[in-house]
C-alpha positions as a Markdown table, in Angstrom:
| # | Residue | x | y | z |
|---|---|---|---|---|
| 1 | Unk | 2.6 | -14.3 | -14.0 |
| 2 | Unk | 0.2 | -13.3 | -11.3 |
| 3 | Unk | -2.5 | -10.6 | -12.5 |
| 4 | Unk | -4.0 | -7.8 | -10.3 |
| 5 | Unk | -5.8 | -4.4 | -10.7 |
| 6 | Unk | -6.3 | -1.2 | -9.0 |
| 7 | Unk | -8.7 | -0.1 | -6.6 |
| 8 | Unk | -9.9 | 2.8 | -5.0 |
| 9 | Unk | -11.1 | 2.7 | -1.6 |
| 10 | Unk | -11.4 | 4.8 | 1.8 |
| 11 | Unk | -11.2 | 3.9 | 5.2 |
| 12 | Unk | -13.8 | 5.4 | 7.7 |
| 13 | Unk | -12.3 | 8.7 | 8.8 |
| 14 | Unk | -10.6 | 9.4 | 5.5 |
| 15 | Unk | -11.1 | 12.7 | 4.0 |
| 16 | Unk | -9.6 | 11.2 | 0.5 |
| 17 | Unk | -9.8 | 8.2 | -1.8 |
| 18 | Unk | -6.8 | 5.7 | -1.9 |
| 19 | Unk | -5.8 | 3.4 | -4.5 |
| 20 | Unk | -3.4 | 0.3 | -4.2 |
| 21 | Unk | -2.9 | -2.9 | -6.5 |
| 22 | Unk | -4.3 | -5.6 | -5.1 |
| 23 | Unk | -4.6 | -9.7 | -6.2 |
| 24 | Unk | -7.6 | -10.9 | -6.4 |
| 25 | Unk | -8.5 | -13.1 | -3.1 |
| 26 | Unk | -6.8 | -10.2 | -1.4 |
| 27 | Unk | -9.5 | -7.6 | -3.2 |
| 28 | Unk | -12.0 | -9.8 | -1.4 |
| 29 | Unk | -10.1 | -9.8 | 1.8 |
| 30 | Unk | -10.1 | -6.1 | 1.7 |
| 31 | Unk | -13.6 | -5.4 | 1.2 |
| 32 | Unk | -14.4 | -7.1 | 4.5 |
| 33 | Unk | -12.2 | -5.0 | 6.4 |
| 34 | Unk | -15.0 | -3.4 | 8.9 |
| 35 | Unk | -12.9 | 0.3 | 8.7 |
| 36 | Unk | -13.4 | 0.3 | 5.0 |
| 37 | Unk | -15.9 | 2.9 | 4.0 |
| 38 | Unk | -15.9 | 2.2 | 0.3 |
| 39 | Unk | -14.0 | 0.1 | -2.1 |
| 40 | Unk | -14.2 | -0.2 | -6.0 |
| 41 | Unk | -12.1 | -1.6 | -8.6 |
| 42 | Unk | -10.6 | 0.9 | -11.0 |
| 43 | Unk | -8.7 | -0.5 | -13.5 |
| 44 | Unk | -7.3 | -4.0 | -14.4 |
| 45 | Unk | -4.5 | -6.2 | -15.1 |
| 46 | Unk | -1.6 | -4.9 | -13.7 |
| 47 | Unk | 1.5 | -7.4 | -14.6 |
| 48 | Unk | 4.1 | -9.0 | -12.7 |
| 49 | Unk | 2.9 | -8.1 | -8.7 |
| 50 | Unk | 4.8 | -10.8 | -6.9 |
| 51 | Unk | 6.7 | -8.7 | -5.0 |
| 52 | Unk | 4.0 | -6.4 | -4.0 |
| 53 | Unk | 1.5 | -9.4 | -3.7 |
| 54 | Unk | 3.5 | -10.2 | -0.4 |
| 55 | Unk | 4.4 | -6.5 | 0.8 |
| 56 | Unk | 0.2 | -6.1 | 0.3 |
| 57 | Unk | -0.3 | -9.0 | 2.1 |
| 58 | Unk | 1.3 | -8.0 | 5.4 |
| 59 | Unk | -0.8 | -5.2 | 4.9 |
| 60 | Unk | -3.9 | -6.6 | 4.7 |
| 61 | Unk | -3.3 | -8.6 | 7.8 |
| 62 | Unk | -2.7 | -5.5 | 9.7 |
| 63 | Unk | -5.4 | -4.1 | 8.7 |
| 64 | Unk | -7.4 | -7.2 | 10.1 |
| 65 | Unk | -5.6 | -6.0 | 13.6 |
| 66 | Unk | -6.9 | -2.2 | 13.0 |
| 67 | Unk | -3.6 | -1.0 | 12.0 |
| 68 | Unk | -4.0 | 0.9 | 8.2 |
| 69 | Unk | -0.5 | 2.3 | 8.4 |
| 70 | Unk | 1.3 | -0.6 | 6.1 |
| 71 | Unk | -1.8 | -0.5 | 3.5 |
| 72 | Unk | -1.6 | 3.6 | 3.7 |
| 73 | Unk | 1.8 | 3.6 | 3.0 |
| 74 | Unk | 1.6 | 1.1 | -0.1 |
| 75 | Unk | -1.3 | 3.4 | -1.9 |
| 76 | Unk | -1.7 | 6.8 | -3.4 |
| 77 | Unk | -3.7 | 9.3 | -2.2 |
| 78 | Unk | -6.4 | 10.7 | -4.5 |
């Protein structure tokens, strides 16, 4: 079973908070994303992510390529 948590970030540019479920090596990952303005967990242990581990994944490499659509579209808008 593969634990994560929640975080709440925003991206330079956004008006709004965000919040996804990340793992935690990607949480890491995340935080040196140079278009993330801020970035802080919110709460933990969320079960049973493997699924979403790899859909976040993709994301996150995206991101590394300046594209926030796939992470955007995986997290909630505060």
């Amino acid at each position: 079973m593969l634990l994560a948590f929640k975080i709440k970030y925003k991206f330079d540019g956004d008006a709004k908070y965000s919040v996804c479920t990340v793992t935690y090596s990607q949480y890491k990952n995340f935080q040196k994303l140079p278009i993330v303005k801020k970035c802080e967990v919110i709460r933990g242990n969320v079960k049973n992510i493997e699924n979403y581990k790899k859909e976040m994944q993709n994301a996150l490499n995206l991101a590394f390529k300046n594209d926030t659509s796939h992470i955007k579209k995986l997290s909630e808008e505060l």
